[in-house]
C-alpha positions in Angstrom: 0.0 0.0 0.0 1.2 3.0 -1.3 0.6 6.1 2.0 1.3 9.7 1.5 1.6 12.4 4.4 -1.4 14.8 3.6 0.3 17.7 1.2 -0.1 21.0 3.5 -2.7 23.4 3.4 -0.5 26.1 2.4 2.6 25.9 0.7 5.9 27.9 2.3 8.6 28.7 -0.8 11.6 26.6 1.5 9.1 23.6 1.0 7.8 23.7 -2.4 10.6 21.5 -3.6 10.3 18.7 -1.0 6.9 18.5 -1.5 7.2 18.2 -5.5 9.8 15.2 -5.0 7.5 13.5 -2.6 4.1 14.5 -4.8 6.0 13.1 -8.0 7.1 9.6 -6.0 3.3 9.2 -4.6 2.2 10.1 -7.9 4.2 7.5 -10.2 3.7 4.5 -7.5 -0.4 5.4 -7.9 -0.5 5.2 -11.3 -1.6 9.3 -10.9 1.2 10.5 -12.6 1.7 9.3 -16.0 4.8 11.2 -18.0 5.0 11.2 -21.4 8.1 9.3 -22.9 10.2 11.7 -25.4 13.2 11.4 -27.4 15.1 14.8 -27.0 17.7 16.3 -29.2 19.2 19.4 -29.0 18.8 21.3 -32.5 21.5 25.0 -32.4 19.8 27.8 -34.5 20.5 31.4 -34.5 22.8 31.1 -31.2 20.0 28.9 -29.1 20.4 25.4 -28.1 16.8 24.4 -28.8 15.6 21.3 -27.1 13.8 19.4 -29.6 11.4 16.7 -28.3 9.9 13.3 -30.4 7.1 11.4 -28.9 7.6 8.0 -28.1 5.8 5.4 -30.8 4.4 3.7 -27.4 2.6 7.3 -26.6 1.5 7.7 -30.6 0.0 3.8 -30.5 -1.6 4.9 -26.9 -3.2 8.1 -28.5 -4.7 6.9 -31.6 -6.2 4.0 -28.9 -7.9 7.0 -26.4 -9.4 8.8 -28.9 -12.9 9.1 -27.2 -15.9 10.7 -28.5 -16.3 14.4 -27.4 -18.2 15.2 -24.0 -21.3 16.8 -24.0 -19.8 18.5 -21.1 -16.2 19.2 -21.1 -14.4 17.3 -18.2 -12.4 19.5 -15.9 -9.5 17.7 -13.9 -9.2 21.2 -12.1 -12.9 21.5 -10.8 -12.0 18.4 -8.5 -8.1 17.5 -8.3 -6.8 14.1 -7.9 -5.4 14.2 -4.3 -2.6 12.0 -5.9 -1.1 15.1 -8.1 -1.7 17.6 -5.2 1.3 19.5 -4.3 -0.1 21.7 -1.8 -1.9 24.5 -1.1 -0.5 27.9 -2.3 -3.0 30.8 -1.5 -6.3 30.8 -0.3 -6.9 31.4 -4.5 -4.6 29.1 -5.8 -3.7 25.4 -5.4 -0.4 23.4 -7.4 -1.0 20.3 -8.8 1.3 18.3 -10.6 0.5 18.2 -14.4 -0.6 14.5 -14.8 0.8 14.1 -18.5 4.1 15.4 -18.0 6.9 15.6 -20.6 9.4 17.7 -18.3 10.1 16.3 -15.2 8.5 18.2 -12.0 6.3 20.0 -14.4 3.7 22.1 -12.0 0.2 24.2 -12.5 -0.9 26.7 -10.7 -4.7 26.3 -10.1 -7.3 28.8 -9.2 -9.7 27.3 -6.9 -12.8 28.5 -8.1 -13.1 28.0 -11.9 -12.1 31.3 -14.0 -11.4 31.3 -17.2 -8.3 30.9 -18.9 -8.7 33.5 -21.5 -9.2 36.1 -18.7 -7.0 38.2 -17.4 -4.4 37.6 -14.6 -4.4 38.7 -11.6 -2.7 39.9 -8.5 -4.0 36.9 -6.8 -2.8 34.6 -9.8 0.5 36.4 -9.8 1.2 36.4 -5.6 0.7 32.7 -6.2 2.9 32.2 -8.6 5.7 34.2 -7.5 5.8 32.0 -4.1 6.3 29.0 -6.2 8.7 30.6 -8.4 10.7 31.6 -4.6 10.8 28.1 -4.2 12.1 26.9 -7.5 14.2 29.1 -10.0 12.4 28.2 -13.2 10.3 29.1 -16.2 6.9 30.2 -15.2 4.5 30.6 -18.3 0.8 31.0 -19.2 -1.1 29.7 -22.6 -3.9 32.5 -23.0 -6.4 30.7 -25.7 -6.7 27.9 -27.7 -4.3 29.7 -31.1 -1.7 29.8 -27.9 -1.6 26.2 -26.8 -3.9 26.2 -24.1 -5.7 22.4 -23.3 -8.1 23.3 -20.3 -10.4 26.2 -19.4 -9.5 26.7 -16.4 -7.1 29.1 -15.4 -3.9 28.0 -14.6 -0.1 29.1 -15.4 2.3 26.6 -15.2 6.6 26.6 -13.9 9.0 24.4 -14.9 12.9 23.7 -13.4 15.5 25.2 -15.4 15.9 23.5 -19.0 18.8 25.2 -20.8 22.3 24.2 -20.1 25.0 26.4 -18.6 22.8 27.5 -16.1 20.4 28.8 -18.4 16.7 28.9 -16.9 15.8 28.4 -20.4 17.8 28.1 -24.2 16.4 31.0 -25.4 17.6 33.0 -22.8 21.4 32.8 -24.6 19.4 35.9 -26.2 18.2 37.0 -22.6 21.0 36.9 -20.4 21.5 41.0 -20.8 19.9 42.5 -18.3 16.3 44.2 -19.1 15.5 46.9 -17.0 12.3 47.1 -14.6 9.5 49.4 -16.8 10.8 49.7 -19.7 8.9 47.5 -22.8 11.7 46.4 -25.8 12.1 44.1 -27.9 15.0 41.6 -28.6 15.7 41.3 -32.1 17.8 38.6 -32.4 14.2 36.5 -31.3 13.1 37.3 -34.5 9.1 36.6 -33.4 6.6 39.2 -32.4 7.0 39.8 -28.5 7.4 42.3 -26.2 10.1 41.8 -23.3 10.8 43.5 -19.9 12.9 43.3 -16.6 11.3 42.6 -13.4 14.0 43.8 -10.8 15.5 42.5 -7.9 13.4 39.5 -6.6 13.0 39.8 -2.8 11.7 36.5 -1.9 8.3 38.1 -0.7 5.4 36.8 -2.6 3.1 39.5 -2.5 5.7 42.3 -3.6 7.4 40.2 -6.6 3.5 39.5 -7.7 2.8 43.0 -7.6 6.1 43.9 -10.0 5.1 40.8 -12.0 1.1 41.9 -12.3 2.8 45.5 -13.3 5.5 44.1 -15.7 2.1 41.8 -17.0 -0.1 45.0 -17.9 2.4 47.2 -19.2 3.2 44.5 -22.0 -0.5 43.8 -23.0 -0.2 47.5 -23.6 2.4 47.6 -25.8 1.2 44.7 -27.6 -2.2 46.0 -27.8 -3.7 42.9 -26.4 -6.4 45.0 -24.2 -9.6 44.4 -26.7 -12.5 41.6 -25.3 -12.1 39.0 -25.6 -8.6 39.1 -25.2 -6.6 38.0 -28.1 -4.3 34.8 -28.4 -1.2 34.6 -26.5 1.4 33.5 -24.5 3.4 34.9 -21.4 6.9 33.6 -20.2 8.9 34.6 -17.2 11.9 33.8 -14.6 12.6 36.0 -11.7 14.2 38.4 -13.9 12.2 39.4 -17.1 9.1 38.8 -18.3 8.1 37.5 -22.3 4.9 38.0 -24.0 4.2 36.7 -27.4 0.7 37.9 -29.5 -0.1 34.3 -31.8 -1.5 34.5 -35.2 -2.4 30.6 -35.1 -1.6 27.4 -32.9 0.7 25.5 -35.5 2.2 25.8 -38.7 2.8 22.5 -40.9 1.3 20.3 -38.1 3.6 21.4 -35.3 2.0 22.9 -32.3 3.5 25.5 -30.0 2.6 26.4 -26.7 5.0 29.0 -24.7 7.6 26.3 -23.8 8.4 26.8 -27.7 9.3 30.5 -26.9 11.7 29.6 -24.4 13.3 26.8 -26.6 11.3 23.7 -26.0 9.5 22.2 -29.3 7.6 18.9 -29.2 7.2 17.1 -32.6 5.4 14.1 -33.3 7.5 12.2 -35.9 10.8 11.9 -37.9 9.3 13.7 -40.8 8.4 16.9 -38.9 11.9 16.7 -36.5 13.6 16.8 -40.1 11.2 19.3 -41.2 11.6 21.5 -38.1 15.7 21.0 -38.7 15.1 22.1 -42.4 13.5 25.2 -41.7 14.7 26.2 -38.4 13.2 26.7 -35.1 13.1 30.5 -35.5 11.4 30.3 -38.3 8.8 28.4 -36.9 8.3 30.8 -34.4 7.9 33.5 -36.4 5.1 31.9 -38.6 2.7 31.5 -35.4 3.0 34.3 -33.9 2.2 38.4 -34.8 4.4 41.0 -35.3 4.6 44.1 -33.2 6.1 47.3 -33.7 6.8 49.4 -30.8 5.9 52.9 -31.1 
């Protein structure tokens, strides 16, 4: 018999990381927790390490098998969590879950506890929660605003991830990063060579509500810029670390059957077969990026 001590009510930052480890064993000895198998290759293009990821055949034969009918109602695995994939408690808002089909280790979501809905806006509440995750583990945080943008579920969540680039590198595209962006000003990077709009965040201090507040004001001034402020809100997706912030306006949700979600904006692609990991190789990961996503120009 598999036993668990009951994840806490509220999450502190200092445990976050003990409590994913022990979440993550409970969760693959239940059966809970079921990762995706990938092959991963890394694929250099413009100066970025991309991580390039191939599903499994097991997880393409496994797929095709699942395919279900659609639901008159749409099942949400957020309304009622699975104790099995609960990290813990964040806010009196916010829970973390572990995302059940993982294909990055200790991937987690940050979940509102009362449905909202993805394509809204986010909030200070969102963004407290998130920042005292992201206190606990120095990662990518990200959000997918809208079906064009990758998103799978409804309900709101945003979603952080453990460092994935090498050299220390919080991400591979943040070889193009790494200069420091300062706090309140809205730029561009041009050697990204996708619509976005970036900006620096500051010093993180470790408190929760204050790095929300800088994030939630970092947040609004780049939906601004990108004029994303019309209703309903646009496609698109947000990335961020505790030291800038990314925002990317999409124009569509693939191009030649490869999806991107924000993960592809930091450097992570998944592909689904040979033909589209040569295909990606052919054209380049950039370029990719730039098909799905709109351009902006700053005034």
């Amino acid at each position: 018999m598999n036993t668990r001590t009951a994840p806490p009510s509220l999450l502190r930052p200092e445990d976050l990381w003990s409590q994913t480890l022990e979440a993550t064993r409970h969760g693959l000895a239940t059966g809970a927790l079921q990762p995706i198998a990938t092959e991963c290759r890394t694929l250099n293009h413009r100066g970025v390490p991309f991580q390039v990821r191939m599903l499994g055949r097991a997880h393409l034969k496994d797929e095709r098998a699942k395919r279900e009918p659609p639901r008159a109602t749409p099942f949400n695995p957020f309304e009622n969590p699975d104790p099995d994939l609960v990290v813990g408690g964040l806010t009196p808002t916010h829970v973390c879950l572990l995302n059940k089909f993982n294909v990055v280790e200790h991937h987690l979501l940050i979940v509102t506890r009362v449905f909202e809905e993805q394509e809204s806006w986010l909030t200070a509440a969102d963004f407290e929660a998130l920042a005292l995750c992201m206190s606990g583990l120095d990662g990518l945080a990200f959000y997918n605003s809208g079906e064009a943008a990758g998103a799978s579920q409804r309900h709101k969540h945003l979603q952080l991830i453990p460092p994935l680039g090498p050299d220390g590198l919080r991400v591979p595209m943040e070889t193009w990063l790494s200069a420091p962006l300062a706090r309140g000003v809205v730029t561009t990077v041009p050697d990204l060579g996708f619509g976005h709009v970036a900006t620096g965040l500051g010093s993180w201090e470790d408190e929760p509500a204050k790095d929300g507040a800088r994030m939630l004001e970092a947040y609004q001034a780049l939906m601004a810029a990108a004029a994303l402020g019309t209703t309903p809100l646009p496609p698109y997706n947000l990335l961020a670390t505790r030291d800038w912030m990314l925002l990317v306006p999409r124009a569509c949700a693939e191009s030649q059957g490869i999806n991107v979600n924000a993960m592809g904006f930091g450097g992570s692609l998944l592909v689904k077969t040979e033909q589209q990991r040569q295909q990606l190789e052919a054209q380049g990961p950039m370029e990719l990026l730039r098909q799905v996503t709109r351009p902006i120009v700053l005034g």
